[in-house]
CHARMM-style PDB file with segment names, atoms N, HN, CA, C and O in Angstrom:
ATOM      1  N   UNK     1     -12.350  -7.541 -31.277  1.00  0.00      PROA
ATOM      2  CA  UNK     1     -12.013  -6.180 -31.627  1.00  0.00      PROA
ATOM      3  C   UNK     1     -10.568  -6.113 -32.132  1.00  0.00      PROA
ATOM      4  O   UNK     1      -9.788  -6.956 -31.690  1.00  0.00      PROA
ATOM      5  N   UNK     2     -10.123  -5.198 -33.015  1.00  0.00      PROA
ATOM      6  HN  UNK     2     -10.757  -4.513 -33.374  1.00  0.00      PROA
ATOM      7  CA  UNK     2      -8.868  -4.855 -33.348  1.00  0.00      PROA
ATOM      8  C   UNK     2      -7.728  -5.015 -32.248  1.00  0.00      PROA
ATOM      9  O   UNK     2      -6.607  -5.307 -32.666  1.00  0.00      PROA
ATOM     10  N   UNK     3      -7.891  -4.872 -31.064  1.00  0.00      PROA
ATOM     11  HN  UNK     3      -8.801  -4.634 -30.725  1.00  0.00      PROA
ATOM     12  CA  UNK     3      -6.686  -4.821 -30.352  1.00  0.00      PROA
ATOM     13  C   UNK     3      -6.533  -6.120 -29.888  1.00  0.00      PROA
ATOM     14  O   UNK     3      -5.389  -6.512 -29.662  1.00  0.00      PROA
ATOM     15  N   UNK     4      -7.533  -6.904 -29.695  1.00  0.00      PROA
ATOM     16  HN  UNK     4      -8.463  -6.585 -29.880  1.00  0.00      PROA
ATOM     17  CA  UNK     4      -7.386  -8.075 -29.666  1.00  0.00      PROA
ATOM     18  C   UNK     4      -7.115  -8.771 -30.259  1.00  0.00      PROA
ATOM     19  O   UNK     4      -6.845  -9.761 -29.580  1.00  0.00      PROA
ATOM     20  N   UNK     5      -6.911  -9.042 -31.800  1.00  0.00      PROA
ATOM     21  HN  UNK     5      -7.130  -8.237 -32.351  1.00  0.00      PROA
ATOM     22  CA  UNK     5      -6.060  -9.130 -32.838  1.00  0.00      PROA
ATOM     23  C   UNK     5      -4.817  -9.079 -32.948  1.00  0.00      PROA
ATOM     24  O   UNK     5      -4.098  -9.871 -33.557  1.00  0.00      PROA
ATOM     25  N   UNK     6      -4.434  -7.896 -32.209  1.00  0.00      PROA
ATOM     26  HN  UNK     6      -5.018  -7.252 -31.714  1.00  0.00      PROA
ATOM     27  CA  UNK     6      -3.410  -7.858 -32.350  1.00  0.00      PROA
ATOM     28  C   UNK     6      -2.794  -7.742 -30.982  1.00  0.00      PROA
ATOM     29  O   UNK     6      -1.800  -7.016 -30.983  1.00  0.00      PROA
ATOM     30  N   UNK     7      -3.016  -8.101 -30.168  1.00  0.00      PROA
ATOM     31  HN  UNK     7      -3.824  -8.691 -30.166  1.00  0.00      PROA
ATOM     32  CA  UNK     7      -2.882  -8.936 -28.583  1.00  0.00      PROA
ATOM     33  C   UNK     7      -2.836 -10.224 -29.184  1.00  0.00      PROA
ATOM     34  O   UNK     7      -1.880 -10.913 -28.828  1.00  0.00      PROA
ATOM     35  N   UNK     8      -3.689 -10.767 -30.071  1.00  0.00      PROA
ATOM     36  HN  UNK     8      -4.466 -10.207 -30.360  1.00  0.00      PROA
ATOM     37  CA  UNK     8      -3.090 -12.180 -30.557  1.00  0.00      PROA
ATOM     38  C   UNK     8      -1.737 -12.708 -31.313  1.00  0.00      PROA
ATOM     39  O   UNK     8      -1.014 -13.698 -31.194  1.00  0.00      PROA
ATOM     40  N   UNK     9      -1.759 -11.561 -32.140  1.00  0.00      PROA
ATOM     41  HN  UNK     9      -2.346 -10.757 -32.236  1.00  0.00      PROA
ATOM     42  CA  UNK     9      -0.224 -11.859 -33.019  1.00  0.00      PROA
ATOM     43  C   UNK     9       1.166 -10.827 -32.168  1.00  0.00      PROA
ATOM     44  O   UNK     9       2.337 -10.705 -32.526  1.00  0.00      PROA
ATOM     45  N   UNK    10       0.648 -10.384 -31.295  1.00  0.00      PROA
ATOM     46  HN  UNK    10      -0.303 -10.483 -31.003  1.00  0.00      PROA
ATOM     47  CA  UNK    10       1.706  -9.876 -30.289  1.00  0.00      PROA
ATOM     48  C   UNK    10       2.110 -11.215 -29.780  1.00  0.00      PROA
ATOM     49  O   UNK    10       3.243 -11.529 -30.147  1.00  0.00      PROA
ATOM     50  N   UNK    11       1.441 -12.177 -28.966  1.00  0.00      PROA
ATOM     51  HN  UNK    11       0.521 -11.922 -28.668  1.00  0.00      PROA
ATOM     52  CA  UNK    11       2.167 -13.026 -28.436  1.00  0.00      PROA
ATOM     53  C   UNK    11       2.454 -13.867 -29.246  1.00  0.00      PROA
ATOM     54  O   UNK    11       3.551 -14.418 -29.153  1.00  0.00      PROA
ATOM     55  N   UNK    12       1.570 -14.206 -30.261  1.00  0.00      PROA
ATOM     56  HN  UNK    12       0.679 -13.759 -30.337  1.00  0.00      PROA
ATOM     57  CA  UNK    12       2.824 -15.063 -31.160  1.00  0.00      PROA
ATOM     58  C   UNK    12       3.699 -14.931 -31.493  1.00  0.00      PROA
ATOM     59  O   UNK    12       4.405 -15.869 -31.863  1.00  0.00      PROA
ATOM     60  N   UNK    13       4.136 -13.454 -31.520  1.00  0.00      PROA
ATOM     61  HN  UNK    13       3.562 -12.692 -31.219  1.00  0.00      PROA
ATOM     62  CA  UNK    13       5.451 -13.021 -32.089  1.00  0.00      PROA
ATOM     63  C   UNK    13       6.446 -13.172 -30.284  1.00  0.00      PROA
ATOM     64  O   UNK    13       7.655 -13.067 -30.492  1.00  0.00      PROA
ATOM     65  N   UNK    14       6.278 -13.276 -29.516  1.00  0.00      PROA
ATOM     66  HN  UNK    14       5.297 -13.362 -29.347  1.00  0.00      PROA
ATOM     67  CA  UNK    14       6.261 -13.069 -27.989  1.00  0.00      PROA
ATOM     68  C   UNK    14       6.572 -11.491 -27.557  1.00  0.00      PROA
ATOM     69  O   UNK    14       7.301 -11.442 -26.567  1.00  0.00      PROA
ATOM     70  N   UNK    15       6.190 -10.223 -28.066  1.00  0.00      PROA
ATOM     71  HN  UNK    15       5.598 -10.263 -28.871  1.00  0.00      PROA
ATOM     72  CA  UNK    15       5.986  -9.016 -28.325  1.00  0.00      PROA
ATOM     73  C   UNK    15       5.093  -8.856 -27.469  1.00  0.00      PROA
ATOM     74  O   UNK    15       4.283  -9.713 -27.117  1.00  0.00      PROA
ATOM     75  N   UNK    16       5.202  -7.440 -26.964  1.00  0.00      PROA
ATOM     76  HN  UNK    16       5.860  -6.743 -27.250  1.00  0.00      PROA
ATOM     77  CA  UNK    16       3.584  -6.834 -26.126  1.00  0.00      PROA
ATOM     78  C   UNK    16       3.518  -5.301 -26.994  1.00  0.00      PROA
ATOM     79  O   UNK    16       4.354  -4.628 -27.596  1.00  0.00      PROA
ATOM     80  N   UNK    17       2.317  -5.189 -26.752  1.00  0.00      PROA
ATOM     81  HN  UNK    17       1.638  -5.736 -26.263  1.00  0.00      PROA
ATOM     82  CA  UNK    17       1.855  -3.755 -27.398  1.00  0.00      PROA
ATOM     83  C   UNK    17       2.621  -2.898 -27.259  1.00  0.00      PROA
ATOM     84  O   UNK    17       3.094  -2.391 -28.276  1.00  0.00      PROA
ATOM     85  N   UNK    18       3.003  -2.445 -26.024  1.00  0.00      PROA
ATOM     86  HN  UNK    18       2.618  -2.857 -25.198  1.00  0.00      PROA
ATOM     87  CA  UNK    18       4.029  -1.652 -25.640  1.00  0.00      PROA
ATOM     88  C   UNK    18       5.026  -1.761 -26.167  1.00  0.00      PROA
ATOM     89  O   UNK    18       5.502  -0.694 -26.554  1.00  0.00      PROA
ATOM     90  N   UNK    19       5.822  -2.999 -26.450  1.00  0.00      PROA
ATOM     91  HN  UNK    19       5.435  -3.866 -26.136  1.00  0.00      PROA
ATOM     92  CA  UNK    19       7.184  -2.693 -27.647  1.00  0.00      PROA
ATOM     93  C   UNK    19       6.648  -2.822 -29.067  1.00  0.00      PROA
ATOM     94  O   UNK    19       7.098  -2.013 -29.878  1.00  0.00      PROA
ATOM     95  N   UNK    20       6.229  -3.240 -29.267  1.00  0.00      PROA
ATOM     96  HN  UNK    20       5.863  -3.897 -28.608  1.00  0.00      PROA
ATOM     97  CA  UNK    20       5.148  -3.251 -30.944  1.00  0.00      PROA
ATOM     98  C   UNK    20       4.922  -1.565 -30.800  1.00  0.00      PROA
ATOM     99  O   UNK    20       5.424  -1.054 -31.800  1.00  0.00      PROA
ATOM    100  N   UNK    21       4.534  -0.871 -30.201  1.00  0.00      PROA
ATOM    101  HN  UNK    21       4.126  -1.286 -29.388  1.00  0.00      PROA
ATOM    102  CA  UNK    21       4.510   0.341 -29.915  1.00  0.00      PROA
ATOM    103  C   UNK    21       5.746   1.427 -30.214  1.00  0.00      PROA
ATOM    104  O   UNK    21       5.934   2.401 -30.943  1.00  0.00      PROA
ATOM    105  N   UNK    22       6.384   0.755 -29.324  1.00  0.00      PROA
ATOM    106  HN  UNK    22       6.231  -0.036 -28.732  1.00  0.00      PROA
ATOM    107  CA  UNK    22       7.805   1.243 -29.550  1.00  0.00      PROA
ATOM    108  C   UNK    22       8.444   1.126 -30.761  1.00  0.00      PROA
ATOM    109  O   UNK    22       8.602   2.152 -31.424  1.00  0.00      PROA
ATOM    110  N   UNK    23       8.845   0.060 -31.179  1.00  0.00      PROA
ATOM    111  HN  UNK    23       8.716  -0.773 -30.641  1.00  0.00      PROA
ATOM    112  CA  UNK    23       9.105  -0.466 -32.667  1.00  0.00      PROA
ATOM    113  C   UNK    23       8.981   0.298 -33.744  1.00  0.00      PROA
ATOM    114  O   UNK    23       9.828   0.703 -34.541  1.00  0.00      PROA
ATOM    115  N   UNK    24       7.211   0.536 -33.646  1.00  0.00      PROA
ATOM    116  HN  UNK    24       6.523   0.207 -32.998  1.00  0.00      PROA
ATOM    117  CA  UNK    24       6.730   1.289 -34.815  1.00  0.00      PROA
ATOM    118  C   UNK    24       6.647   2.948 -35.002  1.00  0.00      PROA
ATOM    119  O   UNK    24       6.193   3.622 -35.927  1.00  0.00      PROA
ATOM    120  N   UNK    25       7.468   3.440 -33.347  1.00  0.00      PROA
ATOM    121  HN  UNK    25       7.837   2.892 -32.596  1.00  0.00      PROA
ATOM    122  CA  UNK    25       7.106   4.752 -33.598  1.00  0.00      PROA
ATOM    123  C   UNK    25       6.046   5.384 -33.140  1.00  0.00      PROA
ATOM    124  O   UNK    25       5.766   6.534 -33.478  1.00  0.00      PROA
ATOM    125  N   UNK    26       5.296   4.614 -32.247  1.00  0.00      PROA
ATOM    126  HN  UNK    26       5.524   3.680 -31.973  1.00  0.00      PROA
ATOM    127  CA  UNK    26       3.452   4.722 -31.830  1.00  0.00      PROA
ATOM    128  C   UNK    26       4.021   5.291 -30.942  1.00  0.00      PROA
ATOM    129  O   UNK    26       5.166   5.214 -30.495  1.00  0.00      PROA
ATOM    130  N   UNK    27       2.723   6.174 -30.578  1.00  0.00      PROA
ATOM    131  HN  UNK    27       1.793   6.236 -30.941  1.00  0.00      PROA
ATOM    132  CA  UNK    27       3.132   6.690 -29.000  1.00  0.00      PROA
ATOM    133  C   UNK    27       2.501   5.548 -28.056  1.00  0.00      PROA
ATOM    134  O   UNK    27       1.977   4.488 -28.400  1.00  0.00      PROA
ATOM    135  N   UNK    28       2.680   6.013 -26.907  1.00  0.00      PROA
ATOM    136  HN  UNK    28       3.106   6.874 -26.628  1.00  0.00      PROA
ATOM    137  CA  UNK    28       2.476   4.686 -25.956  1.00  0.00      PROA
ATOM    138  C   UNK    28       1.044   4.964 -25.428  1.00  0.00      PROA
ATOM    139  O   UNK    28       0.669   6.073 -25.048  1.00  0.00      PROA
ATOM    140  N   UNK    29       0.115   3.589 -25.450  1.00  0.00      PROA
ATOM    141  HN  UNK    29       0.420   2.688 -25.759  1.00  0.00      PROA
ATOM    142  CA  UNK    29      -1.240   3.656 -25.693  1.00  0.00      PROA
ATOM    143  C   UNK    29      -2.185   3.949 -26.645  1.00  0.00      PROA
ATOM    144  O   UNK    29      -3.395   3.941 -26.414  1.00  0.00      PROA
ATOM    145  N   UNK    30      -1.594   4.254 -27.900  1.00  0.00      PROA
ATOM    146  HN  UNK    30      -0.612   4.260 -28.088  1.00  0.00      PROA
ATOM    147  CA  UNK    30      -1.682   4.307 -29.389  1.00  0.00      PROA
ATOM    148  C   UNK    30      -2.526   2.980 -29.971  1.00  0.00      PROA
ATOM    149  O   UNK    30      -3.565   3.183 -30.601  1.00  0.00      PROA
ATOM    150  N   UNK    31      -2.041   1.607 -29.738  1.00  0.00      PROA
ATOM    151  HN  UNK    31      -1.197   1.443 -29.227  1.00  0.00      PROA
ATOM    152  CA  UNK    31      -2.817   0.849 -29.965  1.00  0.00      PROA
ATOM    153  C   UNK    31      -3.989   0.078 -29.053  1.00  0.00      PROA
ATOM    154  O   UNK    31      -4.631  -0.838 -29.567  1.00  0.00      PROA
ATOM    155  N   UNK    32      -4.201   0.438 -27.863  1.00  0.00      PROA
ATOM    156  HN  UNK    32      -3.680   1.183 -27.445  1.00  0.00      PROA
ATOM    157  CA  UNK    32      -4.870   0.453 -26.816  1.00  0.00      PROA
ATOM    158  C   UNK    32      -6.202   1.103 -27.189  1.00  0.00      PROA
ATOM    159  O   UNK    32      -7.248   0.569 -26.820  1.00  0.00      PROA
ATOM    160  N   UNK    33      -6.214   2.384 -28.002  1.00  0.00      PROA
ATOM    161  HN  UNK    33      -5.365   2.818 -28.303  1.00  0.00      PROA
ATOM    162  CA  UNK    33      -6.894   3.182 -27.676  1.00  0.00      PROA
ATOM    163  C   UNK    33      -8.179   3.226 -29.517  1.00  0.00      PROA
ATOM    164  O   UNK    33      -9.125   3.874 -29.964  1.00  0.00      PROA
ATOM    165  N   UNK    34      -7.244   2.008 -29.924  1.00  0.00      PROA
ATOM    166  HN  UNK    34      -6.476   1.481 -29.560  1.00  0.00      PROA
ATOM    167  CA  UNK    34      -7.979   1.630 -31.376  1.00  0.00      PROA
ATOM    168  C   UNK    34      -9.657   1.052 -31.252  1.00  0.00      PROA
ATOM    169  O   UNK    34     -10.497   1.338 -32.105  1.00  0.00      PROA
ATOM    170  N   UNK    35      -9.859   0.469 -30.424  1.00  0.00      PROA
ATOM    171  HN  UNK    35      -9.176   0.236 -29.731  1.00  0.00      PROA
ATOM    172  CA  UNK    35     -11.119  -0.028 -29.752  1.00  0.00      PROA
ATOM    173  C   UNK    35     -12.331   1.317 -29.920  1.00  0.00      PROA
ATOM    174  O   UNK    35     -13.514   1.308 -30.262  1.00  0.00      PROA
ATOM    175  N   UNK    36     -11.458   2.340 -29.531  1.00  0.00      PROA
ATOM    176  HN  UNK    36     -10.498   2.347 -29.253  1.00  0.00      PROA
ATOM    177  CA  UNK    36     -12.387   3.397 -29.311  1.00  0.00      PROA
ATOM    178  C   UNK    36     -12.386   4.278 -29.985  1.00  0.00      PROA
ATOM    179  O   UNK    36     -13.174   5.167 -29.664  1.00  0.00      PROA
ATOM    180  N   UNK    37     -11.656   4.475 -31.058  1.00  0.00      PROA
ATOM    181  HN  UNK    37     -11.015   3.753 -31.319  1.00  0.00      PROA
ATOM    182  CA  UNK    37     -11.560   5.528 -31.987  1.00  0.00      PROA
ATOM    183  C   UNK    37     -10.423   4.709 -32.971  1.00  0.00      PROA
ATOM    184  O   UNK    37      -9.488   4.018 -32.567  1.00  0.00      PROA
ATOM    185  N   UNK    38     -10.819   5.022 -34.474  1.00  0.00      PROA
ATOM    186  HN  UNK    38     -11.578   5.583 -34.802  1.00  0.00      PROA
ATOM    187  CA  UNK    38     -10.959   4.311 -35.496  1.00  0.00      PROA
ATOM    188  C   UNK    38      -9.138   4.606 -35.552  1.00  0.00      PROA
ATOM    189  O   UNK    38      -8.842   5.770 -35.282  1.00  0.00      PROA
ATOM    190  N   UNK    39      -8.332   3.970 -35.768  1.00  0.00      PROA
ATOM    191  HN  UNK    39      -8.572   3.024 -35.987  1.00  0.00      PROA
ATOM    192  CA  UNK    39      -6.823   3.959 -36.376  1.00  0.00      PROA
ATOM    193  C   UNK    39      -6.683   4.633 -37.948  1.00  0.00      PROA
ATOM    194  O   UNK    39      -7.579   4.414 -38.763  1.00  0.00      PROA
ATOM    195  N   UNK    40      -5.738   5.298 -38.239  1.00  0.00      PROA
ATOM    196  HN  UNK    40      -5.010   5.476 -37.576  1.00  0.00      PROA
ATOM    197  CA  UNK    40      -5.368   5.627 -39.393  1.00  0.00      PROA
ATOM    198  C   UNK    40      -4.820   4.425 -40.225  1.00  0.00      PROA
ATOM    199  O   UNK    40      -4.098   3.510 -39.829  1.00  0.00      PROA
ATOM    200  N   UNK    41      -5.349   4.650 -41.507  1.00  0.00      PROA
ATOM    201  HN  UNK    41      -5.935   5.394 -41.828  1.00  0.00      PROA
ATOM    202  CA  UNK    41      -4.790   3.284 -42.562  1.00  0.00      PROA
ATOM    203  C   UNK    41      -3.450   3.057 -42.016  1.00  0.00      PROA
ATOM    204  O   UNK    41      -3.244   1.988 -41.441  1.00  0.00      PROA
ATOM    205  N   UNK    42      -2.197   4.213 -42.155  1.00  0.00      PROA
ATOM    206  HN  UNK    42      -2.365   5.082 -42.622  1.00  0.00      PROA
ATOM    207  CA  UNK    42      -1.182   4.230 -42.070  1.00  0.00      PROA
ATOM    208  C   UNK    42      -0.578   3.291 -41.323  1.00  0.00      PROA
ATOM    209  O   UNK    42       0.182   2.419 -41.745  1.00  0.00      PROA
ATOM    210  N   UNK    43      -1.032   3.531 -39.832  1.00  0.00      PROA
ATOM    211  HN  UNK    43      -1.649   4.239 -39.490  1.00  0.00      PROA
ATOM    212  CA  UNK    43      -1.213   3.289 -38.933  1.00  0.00      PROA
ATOM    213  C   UNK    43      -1.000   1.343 -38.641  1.00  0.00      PROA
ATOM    214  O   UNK    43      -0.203   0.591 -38.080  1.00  0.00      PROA
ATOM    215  N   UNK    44      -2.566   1.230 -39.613  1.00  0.00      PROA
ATOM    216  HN  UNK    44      -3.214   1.841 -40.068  1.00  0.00      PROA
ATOM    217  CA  UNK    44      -2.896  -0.402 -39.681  1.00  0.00      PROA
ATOM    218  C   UNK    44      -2.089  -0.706 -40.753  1.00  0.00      PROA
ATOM    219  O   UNK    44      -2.259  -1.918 -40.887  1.00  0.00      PROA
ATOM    220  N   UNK    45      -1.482  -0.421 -41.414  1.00  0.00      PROA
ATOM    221  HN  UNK    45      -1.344   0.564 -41.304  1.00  0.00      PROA
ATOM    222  CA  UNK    45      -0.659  -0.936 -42.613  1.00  0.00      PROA
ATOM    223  C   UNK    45       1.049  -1.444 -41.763  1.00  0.00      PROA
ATOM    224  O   UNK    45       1.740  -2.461 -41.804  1.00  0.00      PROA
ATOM    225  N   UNK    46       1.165  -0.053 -41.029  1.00  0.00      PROA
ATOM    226  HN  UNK    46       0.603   0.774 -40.996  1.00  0.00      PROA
ATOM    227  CA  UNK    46       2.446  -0.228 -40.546  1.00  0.00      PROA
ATOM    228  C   UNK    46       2.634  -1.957 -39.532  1.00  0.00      PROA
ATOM    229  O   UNK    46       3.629  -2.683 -39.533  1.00  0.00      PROA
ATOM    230  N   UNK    47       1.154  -2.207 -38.681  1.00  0.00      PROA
ATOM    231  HN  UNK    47       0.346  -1.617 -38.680  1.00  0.00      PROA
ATOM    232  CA  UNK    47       1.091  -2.855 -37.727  1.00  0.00      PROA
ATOM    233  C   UNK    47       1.057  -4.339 -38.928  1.00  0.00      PROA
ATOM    234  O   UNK    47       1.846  -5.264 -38.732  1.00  0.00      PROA
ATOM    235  N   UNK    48       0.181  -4.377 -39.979  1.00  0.00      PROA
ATOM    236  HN  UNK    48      -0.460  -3.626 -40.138  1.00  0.00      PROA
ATOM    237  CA  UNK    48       0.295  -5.498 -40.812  1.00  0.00      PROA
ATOM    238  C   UNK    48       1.189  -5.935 -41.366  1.00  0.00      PROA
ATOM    239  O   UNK    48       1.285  -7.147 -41.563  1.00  0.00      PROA
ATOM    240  N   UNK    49       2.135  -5.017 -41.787  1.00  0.00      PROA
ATOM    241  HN  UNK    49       2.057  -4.033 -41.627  1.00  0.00      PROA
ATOM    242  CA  UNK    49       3.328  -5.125 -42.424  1.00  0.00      PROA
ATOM    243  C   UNK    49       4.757  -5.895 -40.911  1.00  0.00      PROA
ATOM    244  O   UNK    49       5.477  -6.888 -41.017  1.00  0.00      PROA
ATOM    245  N   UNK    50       4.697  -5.414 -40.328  1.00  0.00      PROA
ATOM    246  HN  UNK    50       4.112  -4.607 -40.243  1.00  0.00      PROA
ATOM    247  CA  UNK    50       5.255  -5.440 -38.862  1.00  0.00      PROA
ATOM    248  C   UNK    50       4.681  -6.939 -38.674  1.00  0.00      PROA
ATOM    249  O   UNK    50       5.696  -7.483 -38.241  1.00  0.00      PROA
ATOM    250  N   UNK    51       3.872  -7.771 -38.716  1.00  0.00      PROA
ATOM    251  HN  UNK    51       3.047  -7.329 -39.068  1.00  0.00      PROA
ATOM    252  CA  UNK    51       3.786  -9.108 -38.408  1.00  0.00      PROA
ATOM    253  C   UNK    51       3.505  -9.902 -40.112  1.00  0.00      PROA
ATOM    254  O   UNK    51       3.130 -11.074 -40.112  1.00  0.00      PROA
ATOM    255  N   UNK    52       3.658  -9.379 -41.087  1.00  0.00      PROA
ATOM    256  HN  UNK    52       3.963  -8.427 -41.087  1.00  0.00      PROA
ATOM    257  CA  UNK    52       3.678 -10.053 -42.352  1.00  0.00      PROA
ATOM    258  C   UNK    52       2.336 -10.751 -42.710  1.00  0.00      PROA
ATOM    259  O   UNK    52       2.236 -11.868 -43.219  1.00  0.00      PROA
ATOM    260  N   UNK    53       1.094  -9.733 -42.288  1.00  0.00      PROA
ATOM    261  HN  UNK    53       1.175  -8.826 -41.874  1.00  0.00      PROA
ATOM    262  CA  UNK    53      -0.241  -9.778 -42.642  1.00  0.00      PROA
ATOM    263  C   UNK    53      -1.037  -9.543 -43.251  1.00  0.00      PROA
ATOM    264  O   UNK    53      -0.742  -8.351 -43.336  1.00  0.00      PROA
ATOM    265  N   UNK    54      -1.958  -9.628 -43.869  1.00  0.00      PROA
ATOM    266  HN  UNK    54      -2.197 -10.597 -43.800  1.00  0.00      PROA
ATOM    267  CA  UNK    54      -2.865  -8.198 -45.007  1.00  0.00      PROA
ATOM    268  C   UNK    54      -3.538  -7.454 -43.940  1.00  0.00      PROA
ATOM    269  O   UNK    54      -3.651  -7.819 -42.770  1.00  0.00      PROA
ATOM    270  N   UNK    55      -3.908  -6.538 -44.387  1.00  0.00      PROA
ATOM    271  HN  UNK    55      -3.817  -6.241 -45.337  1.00  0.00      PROA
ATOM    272  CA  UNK    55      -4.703  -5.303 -43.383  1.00  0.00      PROA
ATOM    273  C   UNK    55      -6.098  -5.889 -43.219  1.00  0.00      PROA
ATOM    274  O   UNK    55      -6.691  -5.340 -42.290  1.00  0.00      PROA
ATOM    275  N   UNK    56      -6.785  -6.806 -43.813  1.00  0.00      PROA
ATOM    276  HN  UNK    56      -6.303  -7.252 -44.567  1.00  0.00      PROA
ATOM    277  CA  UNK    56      -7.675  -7.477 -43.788  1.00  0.00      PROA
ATOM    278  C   UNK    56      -7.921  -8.809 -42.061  1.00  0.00      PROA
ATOM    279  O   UNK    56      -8.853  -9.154 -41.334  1.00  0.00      PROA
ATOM    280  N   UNK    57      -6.003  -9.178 -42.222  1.00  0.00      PROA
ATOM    281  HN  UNK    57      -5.246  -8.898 -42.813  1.00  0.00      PROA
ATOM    282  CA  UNK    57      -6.453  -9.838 -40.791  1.00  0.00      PROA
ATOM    283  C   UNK    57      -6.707  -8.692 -39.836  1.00  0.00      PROA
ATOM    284  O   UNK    57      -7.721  -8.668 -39.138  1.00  0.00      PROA
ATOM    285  N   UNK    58      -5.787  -7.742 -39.803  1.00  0.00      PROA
ATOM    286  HN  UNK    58      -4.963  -7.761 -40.370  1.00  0.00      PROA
ATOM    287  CA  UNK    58      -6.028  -6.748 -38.514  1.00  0.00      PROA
ATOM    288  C   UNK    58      -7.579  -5.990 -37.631  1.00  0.00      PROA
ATOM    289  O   UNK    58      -7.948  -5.744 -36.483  1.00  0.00      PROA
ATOM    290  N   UNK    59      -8.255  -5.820 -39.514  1.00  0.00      PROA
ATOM    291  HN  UNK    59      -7.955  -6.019 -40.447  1.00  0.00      PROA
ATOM    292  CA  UNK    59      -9.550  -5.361 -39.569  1.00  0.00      PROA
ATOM    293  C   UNK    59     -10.253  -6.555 -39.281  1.00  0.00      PROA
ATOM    294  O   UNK    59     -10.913  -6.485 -38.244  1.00  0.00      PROA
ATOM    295  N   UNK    60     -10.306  -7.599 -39.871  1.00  0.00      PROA
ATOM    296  HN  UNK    60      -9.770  -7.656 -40.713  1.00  0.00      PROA
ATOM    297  CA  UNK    60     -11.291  -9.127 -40.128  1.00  0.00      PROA
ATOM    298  C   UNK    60     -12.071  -8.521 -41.397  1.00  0.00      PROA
ATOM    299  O   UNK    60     -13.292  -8.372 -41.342  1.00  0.00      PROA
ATOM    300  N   UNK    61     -11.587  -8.294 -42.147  1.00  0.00      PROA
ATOM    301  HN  UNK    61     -10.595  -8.415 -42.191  1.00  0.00      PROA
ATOM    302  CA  UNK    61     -12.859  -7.968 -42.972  1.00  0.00      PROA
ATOM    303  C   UNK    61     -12.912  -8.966 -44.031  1.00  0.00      PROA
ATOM    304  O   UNK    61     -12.898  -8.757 -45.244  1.00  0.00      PROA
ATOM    305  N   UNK    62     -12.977 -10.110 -43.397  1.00  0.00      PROA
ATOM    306  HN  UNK    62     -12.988 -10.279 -42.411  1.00  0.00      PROA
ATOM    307  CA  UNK    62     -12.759 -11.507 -44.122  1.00  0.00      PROA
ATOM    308  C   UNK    62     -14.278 -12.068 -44.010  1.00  0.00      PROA
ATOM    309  O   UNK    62     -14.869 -12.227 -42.941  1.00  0.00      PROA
ATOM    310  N   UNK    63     -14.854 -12.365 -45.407  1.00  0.00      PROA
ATOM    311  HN  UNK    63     -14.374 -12.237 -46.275  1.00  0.00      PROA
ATOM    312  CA  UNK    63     -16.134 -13.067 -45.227  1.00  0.00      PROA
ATOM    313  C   UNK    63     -16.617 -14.022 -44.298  1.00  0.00      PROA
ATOM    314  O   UNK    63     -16.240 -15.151 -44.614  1.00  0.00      PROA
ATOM    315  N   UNK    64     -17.330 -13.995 -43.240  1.00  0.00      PROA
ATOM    316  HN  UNK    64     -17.636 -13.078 -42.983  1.00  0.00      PROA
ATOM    317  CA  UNK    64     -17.963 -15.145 -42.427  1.00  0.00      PROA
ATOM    318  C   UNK    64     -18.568 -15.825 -42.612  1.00  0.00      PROA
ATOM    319  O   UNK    64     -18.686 -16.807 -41.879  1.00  0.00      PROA
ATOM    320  N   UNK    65     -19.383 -15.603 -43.889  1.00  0.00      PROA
ATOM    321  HN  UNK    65     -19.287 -14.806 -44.485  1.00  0.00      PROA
ATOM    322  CA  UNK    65     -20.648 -16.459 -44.338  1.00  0.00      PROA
ATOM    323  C   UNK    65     -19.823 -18.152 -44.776  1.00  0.00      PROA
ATOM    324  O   UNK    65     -20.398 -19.170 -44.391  1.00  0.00      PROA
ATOM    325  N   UNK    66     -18.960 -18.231 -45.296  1.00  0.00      PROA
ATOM    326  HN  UNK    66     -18.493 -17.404 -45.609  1.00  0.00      PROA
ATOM    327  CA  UNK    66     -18.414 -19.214 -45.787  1.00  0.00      PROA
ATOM    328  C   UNK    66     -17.698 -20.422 -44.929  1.00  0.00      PROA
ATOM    329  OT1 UNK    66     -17.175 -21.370 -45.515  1.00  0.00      PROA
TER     330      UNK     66
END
């Protein structure tokens, strides 16, 4: 899922949601709460841009078949 995604590139960066949170201006539990109700582009752009990603890793909307 999305937050797990980005629970992944949180610790690579050694970051937790909560300051990735902070950082971006999110309110707190903002990205927690993506699982369950869909994020604004804005939103996922800011978080892609913030670890130097396409919005594509955040989503996965990367072909599997291949």
């Amino acid at each position: 899922m999305i937050v797990e995604r980005i629970q992944t590139l949180c610790k690579a960066a050694n970051t937790t949601l909560a300051q990735l949170e902070k950082e971006l201006s999110f309110g707190n539990g903002t990205i927690r709460r993506w699982d369950d109700s869909s994020p604004s582009v804005d939103k996922v752009l800011k978080v892609a841009n913030y670890f130097g990603v396409l919005v594509d890793c955040i989503l996965e909307l990367k072909e599997e078949s291949k």
